[in-house]
C-alpha positions as CSV (number, residue, x, y, z in Angstrom):
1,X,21.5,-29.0,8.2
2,X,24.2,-26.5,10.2
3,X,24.5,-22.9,9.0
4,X,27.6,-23.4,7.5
5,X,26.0,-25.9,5.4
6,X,22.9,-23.7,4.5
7,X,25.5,-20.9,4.1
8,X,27.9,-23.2,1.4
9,X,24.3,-24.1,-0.3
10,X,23.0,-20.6,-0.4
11,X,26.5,-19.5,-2.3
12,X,26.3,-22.1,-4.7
13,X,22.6,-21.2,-5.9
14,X,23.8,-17.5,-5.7
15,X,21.3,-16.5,-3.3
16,X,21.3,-13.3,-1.1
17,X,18.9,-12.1,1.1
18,X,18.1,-9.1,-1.4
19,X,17.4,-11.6,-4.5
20,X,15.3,-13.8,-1.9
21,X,13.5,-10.5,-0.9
22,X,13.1,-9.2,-3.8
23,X,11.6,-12.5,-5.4
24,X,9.1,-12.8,-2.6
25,X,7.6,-9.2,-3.5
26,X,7.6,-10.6,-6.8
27,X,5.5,-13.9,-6.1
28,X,3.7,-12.1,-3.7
29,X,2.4,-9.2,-6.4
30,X,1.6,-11.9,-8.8
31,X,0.2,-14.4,-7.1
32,X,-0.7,-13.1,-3.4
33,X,0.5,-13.9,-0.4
34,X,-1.5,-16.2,0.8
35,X,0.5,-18.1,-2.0
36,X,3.5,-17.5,-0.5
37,X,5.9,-19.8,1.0
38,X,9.4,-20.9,1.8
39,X,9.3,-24.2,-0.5
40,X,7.2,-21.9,-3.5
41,X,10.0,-19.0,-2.9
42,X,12.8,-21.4,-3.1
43,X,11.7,-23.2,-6.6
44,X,11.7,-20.0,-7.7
45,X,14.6,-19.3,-6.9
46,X,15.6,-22.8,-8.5
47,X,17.5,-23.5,-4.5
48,X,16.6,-25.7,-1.7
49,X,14.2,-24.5,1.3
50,X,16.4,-25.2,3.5
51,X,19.1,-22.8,2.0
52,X,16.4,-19.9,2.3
53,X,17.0,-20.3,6.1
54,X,20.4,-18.5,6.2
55,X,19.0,-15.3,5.0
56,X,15.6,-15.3,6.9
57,X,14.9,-17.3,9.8
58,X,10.8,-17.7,9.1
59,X,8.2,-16.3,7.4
60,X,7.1,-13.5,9.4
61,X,11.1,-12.3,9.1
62,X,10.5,-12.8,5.6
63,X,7.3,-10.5,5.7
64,X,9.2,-8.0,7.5
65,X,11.6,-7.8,5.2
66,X,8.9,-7.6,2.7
67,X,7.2,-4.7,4.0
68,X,10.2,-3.3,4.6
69,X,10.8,-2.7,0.5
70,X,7.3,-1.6,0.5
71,X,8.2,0.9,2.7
72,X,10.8,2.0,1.0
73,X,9.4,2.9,-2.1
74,X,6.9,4.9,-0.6
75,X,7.9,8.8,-0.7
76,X,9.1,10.3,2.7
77,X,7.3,13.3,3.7
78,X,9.5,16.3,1.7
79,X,10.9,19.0,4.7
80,X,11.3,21.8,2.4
81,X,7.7,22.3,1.4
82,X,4.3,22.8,3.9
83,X,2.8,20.2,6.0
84,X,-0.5,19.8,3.3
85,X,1.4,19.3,0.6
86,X,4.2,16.7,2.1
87,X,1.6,14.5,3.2
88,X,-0.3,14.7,0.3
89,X,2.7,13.9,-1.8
90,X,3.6,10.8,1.0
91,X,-0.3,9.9,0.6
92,X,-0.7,9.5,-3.1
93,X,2.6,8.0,-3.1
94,X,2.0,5.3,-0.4
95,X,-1.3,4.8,-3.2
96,X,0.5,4.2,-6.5
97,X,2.7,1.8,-4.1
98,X,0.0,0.1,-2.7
99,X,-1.3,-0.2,-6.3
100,X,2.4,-2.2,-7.2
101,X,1.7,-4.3,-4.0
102,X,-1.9,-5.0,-3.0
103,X,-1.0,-7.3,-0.9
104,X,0.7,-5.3,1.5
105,X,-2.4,-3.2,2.4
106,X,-3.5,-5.7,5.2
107,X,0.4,-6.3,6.1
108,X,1.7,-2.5,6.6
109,X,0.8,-2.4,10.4
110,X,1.5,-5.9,11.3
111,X,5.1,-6.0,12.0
112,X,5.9,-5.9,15.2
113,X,9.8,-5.9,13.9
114,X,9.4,-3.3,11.9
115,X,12.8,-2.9,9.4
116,X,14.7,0.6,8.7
117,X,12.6,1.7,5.9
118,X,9.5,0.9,7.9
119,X,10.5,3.4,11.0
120,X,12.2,5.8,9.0
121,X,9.2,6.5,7.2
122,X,7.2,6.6,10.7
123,X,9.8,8.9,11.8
124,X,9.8,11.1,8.7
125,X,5.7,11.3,9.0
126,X,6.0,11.8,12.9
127,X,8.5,14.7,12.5
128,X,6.7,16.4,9.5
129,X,3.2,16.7,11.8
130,X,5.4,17.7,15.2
131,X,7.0,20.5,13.1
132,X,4.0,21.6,11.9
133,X,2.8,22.2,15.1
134,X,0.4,19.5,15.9
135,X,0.7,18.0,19.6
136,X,2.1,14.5,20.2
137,X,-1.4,13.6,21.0
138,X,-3.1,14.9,17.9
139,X,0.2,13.9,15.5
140,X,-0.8,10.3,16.6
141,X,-4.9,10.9,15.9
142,X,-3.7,12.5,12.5
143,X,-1.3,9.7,11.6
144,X,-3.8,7.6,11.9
145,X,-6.5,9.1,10.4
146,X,-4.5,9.4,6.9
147,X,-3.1,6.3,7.1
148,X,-6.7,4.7,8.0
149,X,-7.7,6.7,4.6
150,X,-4.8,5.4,2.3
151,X,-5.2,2.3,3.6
152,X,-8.9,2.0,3.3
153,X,-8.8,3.5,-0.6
154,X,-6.4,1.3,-1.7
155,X,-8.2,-2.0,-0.3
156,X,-11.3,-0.5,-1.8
157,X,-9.7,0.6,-5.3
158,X,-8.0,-3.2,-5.4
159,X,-11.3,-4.6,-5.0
160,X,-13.1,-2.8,-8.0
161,X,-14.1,-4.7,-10.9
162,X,-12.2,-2.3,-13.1
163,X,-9.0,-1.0,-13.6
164,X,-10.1,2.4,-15.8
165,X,-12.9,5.0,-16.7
166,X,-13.1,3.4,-20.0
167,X,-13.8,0.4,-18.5
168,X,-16.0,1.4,-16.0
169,X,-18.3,3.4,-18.8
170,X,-18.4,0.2,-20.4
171,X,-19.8,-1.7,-17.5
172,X,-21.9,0.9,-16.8
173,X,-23.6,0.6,-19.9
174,X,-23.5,-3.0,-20.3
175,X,-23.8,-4.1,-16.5
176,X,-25.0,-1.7,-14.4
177,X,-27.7,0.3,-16.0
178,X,-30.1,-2.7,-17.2
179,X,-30.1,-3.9,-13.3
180,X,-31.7,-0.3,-12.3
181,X,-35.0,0.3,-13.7
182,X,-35.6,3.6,-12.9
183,X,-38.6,3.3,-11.8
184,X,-37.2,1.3,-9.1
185,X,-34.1,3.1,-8.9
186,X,-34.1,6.5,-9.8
187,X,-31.6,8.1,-8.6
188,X,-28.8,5.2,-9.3
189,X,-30.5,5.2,-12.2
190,X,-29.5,8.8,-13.0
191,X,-26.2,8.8,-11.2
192,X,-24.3,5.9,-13.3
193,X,-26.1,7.1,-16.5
194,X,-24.6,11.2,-15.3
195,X,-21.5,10.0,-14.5
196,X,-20.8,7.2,-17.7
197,X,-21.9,10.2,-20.2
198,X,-19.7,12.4,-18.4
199,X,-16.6,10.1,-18.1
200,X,-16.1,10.1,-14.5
201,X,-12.8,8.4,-13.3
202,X,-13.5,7.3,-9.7
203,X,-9.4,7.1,-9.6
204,X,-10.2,11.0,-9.0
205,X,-11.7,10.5,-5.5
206,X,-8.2,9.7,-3.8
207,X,-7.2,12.9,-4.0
208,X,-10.7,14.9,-3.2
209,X,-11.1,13.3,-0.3
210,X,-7.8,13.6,1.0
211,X,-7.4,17.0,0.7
212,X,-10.8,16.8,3.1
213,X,-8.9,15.1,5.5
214,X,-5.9,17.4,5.2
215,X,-8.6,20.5,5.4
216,X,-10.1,19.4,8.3
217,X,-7.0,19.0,10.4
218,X,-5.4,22.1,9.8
219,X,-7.0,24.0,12.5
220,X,-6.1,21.3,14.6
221,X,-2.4,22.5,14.8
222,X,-0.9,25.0,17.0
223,X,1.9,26.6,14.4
224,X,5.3,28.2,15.9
């Protein structure tokens, strides 16, 4: 089929590149990526695979472009406000959207064609650490020390059995506790029976660890 004939085919099912975008982030959050592919997208889109073609040439453009809207809904670092406290805004954001889109997580530093919302948002990150005063060297070491922290949460926090403190209480009662005798495990023993009575949310644990990481390379900056 010519692109004038994919083109004349994508019109008539009303396709553009956003909706096809847009519907892969959708399949993708509900069903995975793995799951994902140019014949699955296009029934969804109730169009022909071959139509799909005018607006991205393959797959990987398609993850790119993919990505890309992840990207975008991630915060930027804010300029008006300190270094700790834009990154730890652009950190828990870059959590809740990881959250949306746990598929991402193993995606984010794939591309190598990254799209606008992709290097914007490296260029917003780069220039918030430079202005702070960290070198070029130790802006790259801190980039990816947070990132390696966001990233590493969020696989973690979409793997968990879980989804709230209720929940996890629950287990901990019903699951957890009866497989730790404590006389075989005392101090496991004590620490899910502490922290169920207590109502501990291990959602909290994002942020107390980040603002370690953000603590720790602080004096690592040289400020103007």
């Amino acid at each position: 089929m010519s692109a004038r004939e994919r083109r004349q085919v994508a019109s008539d099912a009303g396709l553009s590149k956003k909706r096809v975008v847009d519907e892969a982030v959708r399949l993708a959050d509900r069903e995975g990526v793995g799951e994902l592919s140019m014949r699955r997208l296009a029934g969804s889109l109730g169009a022909g695979a071959m139509s799909l073609y005018y607006y991205v040439a393959s797959k990987e453009e398609l993850l790119d472009a993919m990505i890309d809207v992840v990207f975008e809904e991630i915060e930027l670092p804010p300029a008006e406000t300190d270094w700790q406290s834009a990154m730890r805004r652009r950190a828990i954001s870059a959590r809740q959207v990881l959250a949306r889109h746990p598929w991402a997580i193993g995606l984010m530093e794939s591309r190598t064609s990254p799209g606008p919302a992709n290097l914007r948002h490296r260029e917003a990150v780069t220039a918030c650490l430079r202005r702070a005063g960290f070198s070029v060297v130790m802006t790259t070491h801190a980039n990816w020390l947070l990132d390696s922290y966001v990233y590493g949460f969020a696989l973690q926090e979409a793997s968990l059995p879980f989804d709230t403190a209720d929940e996890l209480a629950d287990m901990a009662e019903d699951v957890f506790l009866p497989q730790l005798p404590p006389d075989e495990f005392p101090y496991l023993n004590e620490s899910a029976a502490v922290l169920a009575a207590a109502g501990y949310d291990p959602a909290e644990e994002f942020t107390f660890g980040l603002d370690l990481v953000l603590a720790a390379l602080e004096p690592l900056r040289v400020p103007a």
